[in-house]
Structure formats: structure tokens, C-alpha cells
C-alpha positions as CSV (number, residue, x, y, z in Angstrom):
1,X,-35.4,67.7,-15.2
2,X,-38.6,66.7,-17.0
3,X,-38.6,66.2,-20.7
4,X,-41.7,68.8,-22.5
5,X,-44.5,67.8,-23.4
6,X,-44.8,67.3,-27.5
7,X,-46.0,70.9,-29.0
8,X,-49.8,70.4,-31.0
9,X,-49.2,70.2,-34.4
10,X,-51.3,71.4,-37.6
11,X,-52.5,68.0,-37.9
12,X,-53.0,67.0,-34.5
13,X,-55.4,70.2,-35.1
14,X,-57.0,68.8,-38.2
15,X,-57.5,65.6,-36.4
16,X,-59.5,67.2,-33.4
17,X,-61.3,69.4,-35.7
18,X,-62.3,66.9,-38.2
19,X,-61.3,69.0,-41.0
20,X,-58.0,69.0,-43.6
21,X,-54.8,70.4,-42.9
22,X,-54.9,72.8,-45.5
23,X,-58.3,74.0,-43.9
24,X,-56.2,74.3,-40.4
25,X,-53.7,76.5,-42.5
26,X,-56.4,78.9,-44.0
27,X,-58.0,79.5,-40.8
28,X,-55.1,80.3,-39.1
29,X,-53.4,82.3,-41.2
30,X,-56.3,84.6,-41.4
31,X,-57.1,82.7,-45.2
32,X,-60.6,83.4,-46.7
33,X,-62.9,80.4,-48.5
34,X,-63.9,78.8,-45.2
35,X,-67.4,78.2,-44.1
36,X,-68.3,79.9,-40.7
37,X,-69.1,76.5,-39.2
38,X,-66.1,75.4,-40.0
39,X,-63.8,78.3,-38.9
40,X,-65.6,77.5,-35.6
41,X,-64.3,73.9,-35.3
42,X,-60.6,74.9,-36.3
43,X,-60.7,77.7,-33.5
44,X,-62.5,75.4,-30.9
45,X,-59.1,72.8,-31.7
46,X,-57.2,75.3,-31.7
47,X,-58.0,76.3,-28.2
48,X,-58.8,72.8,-26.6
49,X,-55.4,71.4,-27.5
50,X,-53.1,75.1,-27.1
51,X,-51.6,75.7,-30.5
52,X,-49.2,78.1,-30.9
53,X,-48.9,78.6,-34.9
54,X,-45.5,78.6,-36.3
55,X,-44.9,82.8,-36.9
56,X,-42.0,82.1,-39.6
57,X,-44.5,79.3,-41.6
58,X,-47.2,82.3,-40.6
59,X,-45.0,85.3,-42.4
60,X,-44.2,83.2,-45.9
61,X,-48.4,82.8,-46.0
62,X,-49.3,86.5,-44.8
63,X,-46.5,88.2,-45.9
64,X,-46.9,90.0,-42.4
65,X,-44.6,89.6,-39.3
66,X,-47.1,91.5,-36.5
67,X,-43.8,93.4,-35.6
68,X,-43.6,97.3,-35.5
69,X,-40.4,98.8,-35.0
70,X,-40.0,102.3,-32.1
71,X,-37.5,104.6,-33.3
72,X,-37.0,107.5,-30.8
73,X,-34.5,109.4,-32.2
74,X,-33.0,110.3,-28.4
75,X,-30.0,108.7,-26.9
76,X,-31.1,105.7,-24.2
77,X,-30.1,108.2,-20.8
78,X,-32.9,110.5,-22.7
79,X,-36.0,108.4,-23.3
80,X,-35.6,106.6,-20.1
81,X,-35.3,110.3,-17.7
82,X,-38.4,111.9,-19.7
83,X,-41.8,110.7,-19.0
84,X,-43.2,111.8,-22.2
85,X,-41.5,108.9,-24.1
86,X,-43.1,106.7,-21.4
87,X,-46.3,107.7,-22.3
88,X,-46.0,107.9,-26.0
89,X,-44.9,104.0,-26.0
90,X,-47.8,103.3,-23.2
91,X,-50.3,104.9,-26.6
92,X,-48.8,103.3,-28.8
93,X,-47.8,99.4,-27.0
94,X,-51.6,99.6,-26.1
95,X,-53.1,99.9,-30.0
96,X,-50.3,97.2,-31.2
97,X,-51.3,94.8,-28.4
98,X,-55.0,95.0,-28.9
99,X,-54.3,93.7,-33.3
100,X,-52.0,90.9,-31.5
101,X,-48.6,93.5,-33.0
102,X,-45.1,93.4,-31.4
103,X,-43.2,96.1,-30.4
104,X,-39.6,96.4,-30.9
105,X,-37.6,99.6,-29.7
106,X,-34.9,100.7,-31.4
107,X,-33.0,103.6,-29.8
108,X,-30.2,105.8,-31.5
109,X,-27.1,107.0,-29.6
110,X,-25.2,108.9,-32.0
111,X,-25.5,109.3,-36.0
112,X,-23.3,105.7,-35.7
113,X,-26.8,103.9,-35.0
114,X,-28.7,105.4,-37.9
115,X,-26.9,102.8,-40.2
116,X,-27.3,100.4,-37.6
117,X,-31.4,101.1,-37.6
118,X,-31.5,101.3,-41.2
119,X,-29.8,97.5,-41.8
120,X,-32.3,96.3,-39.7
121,X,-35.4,97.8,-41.1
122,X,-34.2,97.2,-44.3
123,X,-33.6,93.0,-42.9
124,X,-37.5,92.3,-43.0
125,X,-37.8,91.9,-39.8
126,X,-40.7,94.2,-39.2
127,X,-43.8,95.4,-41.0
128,X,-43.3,99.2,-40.6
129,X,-42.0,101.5,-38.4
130,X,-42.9,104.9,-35.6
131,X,-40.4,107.6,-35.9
132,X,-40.3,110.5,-33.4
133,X,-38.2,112.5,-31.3
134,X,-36.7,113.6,-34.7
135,X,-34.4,116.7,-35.1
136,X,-34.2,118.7,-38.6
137,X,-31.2,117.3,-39.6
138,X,-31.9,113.9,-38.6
139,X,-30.6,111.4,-41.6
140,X,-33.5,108.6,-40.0
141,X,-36.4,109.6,-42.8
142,X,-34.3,109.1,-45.6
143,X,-32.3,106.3,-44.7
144,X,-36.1,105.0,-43.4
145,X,-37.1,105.6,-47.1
146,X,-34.2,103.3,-48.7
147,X,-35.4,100.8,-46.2
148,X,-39.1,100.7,-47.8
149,X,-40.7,100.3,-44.7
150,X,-44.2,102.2,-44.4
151,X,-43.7,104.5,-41.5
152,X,-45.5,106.8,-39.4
153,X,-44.3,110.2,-37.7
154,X,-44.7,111.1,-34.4
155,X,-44.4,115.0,-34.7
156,X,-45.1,117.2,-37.8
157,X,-42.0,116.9,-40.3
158,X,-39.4,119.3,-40.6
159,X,-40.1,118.6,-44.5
160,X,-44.1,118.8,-44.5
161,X,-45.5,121.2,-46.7
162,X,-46.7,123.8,-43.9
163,X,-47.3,123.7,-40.2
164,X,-50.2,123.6,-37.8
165,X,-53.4,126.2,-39.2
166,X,-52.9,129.4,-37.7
167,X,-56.7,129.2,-37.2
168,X,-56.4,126.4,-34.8
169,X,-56.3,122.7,-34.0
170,X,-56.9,120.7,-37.4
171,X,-57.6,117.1,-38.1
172,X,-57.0,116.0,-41.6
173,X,-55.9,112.5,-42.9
174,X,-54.1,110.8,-45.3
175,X,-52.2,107.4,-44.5
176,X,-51.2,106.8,-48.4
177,X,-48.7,109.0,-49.0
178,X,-45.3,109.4,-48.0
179,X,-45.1,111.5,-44.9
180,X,-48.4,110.5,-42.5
181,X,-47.8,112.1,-39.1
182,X,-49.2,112.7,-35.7
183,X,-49.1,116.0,-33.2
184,X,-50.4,118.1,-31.4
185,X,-51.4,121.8,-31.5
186,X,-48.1,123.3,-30.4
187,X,-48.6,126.9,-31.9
188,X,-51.9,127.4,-30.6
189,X,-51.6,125.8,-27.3
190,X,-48.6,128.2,-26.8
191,X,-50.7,130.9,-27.6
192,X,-53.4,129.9,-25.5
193,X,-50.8,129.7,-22.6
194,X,-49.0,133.3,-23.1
195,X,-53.1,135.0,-23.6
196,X,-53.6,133.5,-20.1
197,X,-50.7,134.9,-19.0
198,X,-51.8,138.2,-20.4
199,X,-55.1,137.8,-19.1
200,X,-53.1,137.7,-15.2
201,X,-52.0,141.7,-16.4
202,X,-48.5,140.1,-16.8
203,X,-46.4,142.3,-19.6
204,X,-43.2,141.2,-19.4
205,X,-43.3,137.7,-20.7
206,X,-40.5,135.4,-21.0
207,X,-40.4,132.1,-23.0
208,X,-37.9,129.3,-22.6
209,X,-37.8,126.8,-25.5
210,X,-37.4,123.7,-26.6
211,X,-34.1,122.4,-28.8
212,X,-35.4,124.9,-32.1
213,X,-33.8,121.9,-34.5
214,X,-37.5,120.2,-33.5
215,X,-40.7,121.5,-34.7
216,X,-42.6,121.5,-31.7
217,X,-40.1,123.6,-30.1
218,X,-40.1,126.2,-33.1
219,X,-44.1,125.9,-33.4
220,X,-44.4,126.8,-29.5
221,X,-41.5,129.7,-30.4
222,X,-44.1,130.9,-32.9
223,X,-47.3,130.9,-30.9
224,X,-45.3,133.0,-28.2
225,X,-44.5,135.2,-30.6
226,X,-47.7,135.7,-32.1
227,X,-49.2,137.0,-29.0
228,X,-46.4,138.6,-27.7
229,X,-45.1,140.5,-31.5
230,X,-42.1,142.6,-31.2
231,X,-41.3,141.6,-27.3
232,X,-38.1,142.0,-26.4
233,X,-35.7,138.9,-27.8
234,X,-33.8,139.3,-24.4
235,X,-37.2,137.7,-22.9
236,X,-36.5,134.3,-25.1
237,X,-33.6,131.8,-24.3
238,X,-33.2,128.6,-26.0
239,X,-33.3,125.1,-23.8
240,X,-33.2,121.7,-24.7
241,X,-36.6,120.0,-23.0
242,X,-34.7,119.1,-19.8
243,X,-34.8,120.0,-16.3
244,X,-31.0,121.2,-16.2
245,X,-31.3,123.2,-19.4
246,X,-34.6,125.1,-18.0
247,X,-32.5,125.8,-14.7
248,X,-29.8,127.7,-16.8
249,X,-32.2,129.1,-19.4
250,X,-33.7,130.2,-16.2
251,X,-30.7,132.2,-14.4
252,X,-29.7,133.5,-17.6
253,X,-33.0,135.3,-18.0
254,X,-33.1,136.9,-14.5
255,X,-29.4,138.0,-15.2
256,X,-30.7,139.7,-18.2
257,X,-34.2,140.9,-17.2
258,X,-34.9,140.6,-13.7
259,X,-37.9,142.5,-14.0
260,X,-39.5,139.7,-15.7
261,X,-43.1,138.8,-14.3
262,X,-44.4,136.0,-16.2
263,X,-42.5,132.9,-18.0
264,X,-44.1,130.4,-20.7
265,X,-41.7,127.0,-20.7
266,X,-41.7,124.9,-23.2
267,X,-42.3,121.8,-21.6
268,X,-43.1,120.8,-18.1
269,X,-39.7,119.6,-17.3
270,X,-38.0,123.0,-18.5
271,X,-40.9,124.6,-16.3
272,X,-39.8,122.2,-13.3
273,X,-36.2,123.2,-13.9
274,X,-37.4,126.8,-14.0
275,X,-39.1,126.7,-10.5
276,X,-36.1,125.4,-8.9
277,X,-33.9,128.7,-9.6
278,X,-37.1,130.9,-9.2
279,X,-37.1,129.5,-5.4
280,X,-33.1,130.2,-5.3
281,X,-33.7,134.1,-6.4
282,X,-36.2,134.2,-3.4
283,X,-38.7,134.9,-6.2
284,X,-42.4,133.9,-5.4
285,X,-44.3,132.4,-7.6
286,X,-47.4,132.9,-8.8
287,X,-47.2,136.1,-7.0
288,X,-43.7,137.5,-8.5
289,X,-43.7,135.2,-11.4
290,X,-46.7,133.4,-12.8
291,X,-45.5,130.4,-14.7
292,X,-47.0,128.1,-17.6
293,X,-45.3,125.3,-19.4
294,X,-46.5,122.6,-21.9
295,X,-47.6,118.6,-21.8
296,X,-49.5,118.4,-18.6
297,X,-47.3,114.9,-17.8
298,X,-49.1,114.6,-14.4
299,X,-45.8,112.6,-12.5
300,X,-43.8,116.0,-13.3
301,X,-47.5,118.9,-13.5
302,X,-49.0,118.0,-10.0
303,X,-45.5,117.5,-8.1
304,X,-43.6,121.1,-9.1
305,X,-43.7,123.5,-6.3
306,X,-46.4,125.2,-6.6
307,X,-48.3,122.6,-9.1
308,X,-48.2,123.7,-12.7
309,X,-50.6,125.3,-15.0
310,X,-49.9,123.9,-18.5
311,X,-51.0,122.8,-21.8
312,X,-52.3,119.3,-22.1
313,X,-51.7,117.2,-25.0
314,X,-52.9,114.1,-25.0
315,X,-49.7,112.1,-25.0
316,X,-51.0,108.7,-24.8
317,X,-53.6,109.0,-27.3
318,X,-50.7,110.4,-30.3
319,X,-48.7,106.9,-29.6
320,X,-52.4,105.1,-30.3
321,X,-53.3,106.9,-33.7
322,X,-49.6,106.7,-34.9
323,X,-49.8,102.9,-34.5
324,X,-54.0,102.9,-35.7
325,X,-52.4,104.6,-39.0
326,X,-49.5,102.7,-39.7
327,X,-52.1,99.6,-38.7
328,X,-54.4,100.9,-41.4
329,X,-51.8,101.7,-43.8
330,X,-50.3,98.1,-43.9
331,X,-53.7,96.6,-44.2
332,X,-54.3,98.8,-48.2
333,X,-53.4,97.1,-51.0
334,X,-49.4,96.9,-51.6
335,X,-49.1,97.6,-48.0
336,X,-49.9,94.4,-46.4
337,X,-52.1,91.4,-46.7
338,X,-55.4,90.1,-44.9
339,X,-58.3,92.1,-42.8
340,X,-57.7,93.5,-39.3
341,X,-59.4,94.8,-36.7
342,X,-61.6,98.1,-36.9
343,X,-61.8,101.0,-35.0
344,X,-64.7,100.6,-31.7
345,X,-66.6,102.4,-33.9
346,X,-65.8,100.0,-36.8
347,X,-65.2,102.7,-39.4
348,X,-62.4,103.8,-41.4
349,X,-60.1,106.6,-41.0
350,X,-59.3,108.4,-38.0
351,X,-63.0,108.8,-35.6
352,X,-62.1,112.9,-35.9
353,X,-62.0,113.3,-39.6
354,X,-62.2,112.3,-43.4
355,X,-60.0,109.8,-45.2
356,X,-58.7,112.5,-48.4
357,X,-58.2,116.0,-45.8
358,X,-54.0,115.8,-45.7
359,X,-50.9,114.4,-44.3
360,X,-51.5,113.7,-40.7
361,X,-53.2,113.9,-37.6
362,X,-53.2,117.6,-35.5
363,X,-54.7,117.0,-32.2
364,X,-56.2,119.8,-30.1
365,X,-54.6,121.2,-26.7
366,X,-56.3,122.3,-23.7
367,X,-54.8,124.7,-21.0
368,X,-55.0,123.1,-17.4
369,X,-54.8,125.3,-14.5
370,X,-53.0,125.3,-11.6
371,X,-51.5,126.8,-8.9
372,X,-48.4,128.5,-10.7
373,X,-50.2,130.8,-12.9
């Protein structure tokens, strides 16, 4: 064993640098008052001899701790079995790494965790927090709120005045409030999904969804139906985003209306699921049944059998703008302390829209085709 070497201090710092230790302190704590030339000196130390600054002495200057807290409102077996969690924390690991941010993953079991998660946002050990995953009757926003974090949503609200514009993908901001949210499209990617369908001279058009306590699920629910108005209800069964729960969403639908020729999923892995039981009822598919489901998660899209047309939504990049806003939020007045970063662009609000349009974020879909439908 070998004893370590003696960490640099602030002085050793001011010493190399030439400069006072308060001067040190400013420039690393991302102070103002200091002369370029200067600044240059204390980095140039900082650098030569390896500081490390001290994040607790950091935190009582800044106010900040560069820690954002994960919620995913899914049990552990959940997030770790479904890429789309995988790529949502790629999106958003990816923004927090490039403004020097830590990410810290809390997951929730069972309602026992929510107090659990609450405690611990409440402890001020984080700056804010990214919610998703969340179900309609979810206690997380509201216990969230006692906590006083700023928070951003991944997924429009179950309490957001109004869904997705009928009209189409829109992009409308506003990180100041209380509810600031990301998603995507849901309603008019599903839409765009059961048109193609129709465009294939399909007429008898099933839909499996998603758990309808979620608004994604219920928004996709809704763009089916507005294409497909008064179909028959015996052509929709209710599924939970899984592969198992699109297998028996599946079989029940043939056992009620085998005649059906076309089948919109709700996600990729309920489509996946779907496939498998289409292949037991000897069913071929496109040719029997054309089949479209929603994500476009390429480890699950280009491996089904055949590959799957879906509905891309750009996963990644809604794990990147919820951290970009909750970034932005902390840096406003009241919400946190000292400059960051700006976008590549180095502009303000989101690069797709105006600062003063609305709640959130509504990113647009696109309908990838394959060899299923």
C-alpha cells in the first residue's frame, strides 16, 4: 500500500496562479467580477496541478448541486425489459453530461416508494427533477409539488389543460409555469398509421392499446378512432405496452373477429407480441393481416418477423429537451443561480418555437415503412 498523494488545494491554486484565494473561489464557482486575463490564469492552475473543487463548499456558493433526479414511474423489472426507457435516459444522460449535470434514477415499485421519492427530493439533494412513465392516478406530481423541486414531464399530463391539436404536431413553450412537459404526436401519428392502413384497402381495422390510465395510450385510442368513427368496439382490446399483454390482446381479437385484416398496436412491443400469435393462427402477414405499431425502437422495429412499419418518435431527442428545459428553468431567476451553457445555436427557448406559446413541448411523428404493412 502506497500512501495518496496530497489533493491541490484552493491555495496551492492561488499560489500557481499568482492571484488571491478569494479570486480562485470566484472563478470556480462560476463567480462574476473577474478580468478575462485573469480567469485564464486560475483555469490554466487549475488544470496544471488537477483540482477537483470541493462540490459541498461549491453548493453553499451556487446554491446548485448539478444533480437531476429520473423518476420513471415503472417498477425496476419494467424499465430495464423496455427499450424505450433506455433510450429516453440515453436523451436525457446525454444533455445533463454535456452542462457537467448528474444523473440520479430513482425508480418506484409500488405506491410505498412515492413517500420514499418524495423525502428525498424534498432532502436537497438535487436541483430538480424528470417525471415520466406517469399513470392518471399517480400521487408523484403532487407529492413532487410539496417537495418544491422544479420539474419537468415526460408525457403530456393527465391534468394539462387540453391534449395534442387536432390539427397536428405543435410546438409551443413555456418552462415558467407549473406543468412544462415533453411528447410526442400520439393522436396524429395514430391516425397517420390507421390512414395507411386504409390506404392498403384494409376495412376491418383492429387496434390494441396501451394501459388507457396513460395519455399516450388514450391519445393513440383517439387517433384510431378518428379515422376509423363508429368501427366496431369488438375491433379494440386494451394492453399494457408489453409483449405478453399484446400476445393476449391478440388471441382475444381473433376469438372475437377473426375476419380481421389490418391491426394498429400501440407500441412496437405489443406489435411484436401481436406477430407471435398471428404466426400461431397460421395467419400471414402482410398478406392476411397488415400490421402497424408505434415508436420505431429499431432493437424491437427491424427484428419482428416480418420487420415492422411504425410510427417514429424521436425517443432520444424527448429525454434531451426535457433535461434542455428543466436546464433552462433552473438557470431564471428564483430557479437557480449563475449562467450555463446555450443551445448550439446559442439562443433561447426551444430551436422549434417561441418562448410565451404554452406548456410544453409536442414533437412531430413520422410513419416508417416496413415490411408488415
Amino acid at each position: 500500500m502506497t500512501d495518496a498523494a496530497p489533493r491541490p488545494t484552493l491555495e496551492a491554486v492561488a499560489a500557481r496562479a499568482g492571484v488571491s484565494r478569494a479570486t480562485v473561489s470566484r472563478v470556480v464557482n462560476g463567480g462574476d467580477g473577474v478580468r478575462e486575463p485573469l480567469v485564464e490564469r486560475v483555469r490554466r492552475a487549475v488544470e496544471e496541478l488537477g483540482y477537483v473543487p470541493n462540490q459541498a463548499a461549491r453548493s453553499l456558493v451556487t446554491r446548485r448541486h448539478d444533480a437531476v433526479a429520473v423518476v420513471i414511474a415503472e417498477p425496476e423489472a419494467r424499465v430495464f425489459a423496455d427499450p424505450f426507457f433506455a433510450l429516453q435516459l440515453r436523451g436525457i444522460s446525454k444533455e445533463l453530461t454535456a452542462h457537467d449535470n448528474q444523473l440520479v434514477l430513482l425508480l418506484t415499485e409500488g405506491r410505498d416508494d412515492h413517500a420514499r421519492v418524495a423525502r428525498y427530493l424534498a432532502g436537497g439533494h438535487v436541483d430538480g427533477a424528470l417525471v415520466f412513465s406517469l399513470h392518471l392516478d399517480d400521487p408523484l406530481p403532487l407529492l413532487i409539488q410539496g417537495a418544491g423541486v422544479p420539474t419537468v414531464f415526460g408525457g403530456r399530463p393527465g391534468w394539462s389543460d387540453g391534449r395534442a391539436a387536432d390539427t397536428g404536431p405543435t410546438v409551443y413553450v413555456d418552462d415558467t409555469g407549473p406543468t412544462v412537459y415533453v411528447d410526442s404526436d400520439n393522436r396524429g401519428g395514430a391516425r397517420d398509421a390507421v390512414r395507411h392502413l386504409a390506404s392498403l384497402g384494409r376495412t376491418r381495422i383492429a387496434h390494441i392499446t396501451g394501459p388507457l390510465d396513460q395519455t399516450s395510450a388514450a391519445d393513440r385510442l383517439d387517433g384510431y378512432r378518428d379515422v376509423m368513427g363508429d368501427a366496431d368496439p369488438g375491433l379494440v382490446a386494451e394492453s399494457d405496452f408489453t409483449p405478453a399483454g399484446g400476445e393476449r390482446a391478440m388471441r382475444a381479437l381473433l376469438d372475437r373477429r377473426p375476419d380481421l385484416d389490418a391491426l394498429f398496436a400501440a407500441n412496437d412491443l405489443t406489435a411484436a407480441g401481436a406477430l407471435r400469435v398471428l404466426r400461431e393462427r397460421g395467419l400471414r402477414v402482410p398478406e392476411d393481416v397488415a400490421v402497424v405499431g408505434f415508436d420505431d425502437m429499431l432493437p424491437v422495429a427491424e427484428q419482428t418477423d416480418p420487420p415492422l412499419t411504425t410510427v417514429r418518435q424521436d425517443i432520444e431527442e424527448m429525454g434531451r429537451l426535457m433535461a434542455r428545459l428543466l436546464l433552462r428553468r433552473l438557470d431564471r431567476p428564483g430557479g437557480g443561480t449563475g449562467p450555463r451553457a446555450t443551445d448550439e445555436d446559442g439562443q433561447g427557448g426551444t430551436p422549434d418555437g417561441p418562448d410565451d406559446a404554452g406548456p410544453g413541448v409536442v414533437l412531430p411523428t413520422t410513419l416508417v415503412r416496413r415490411a408488415s404493412a
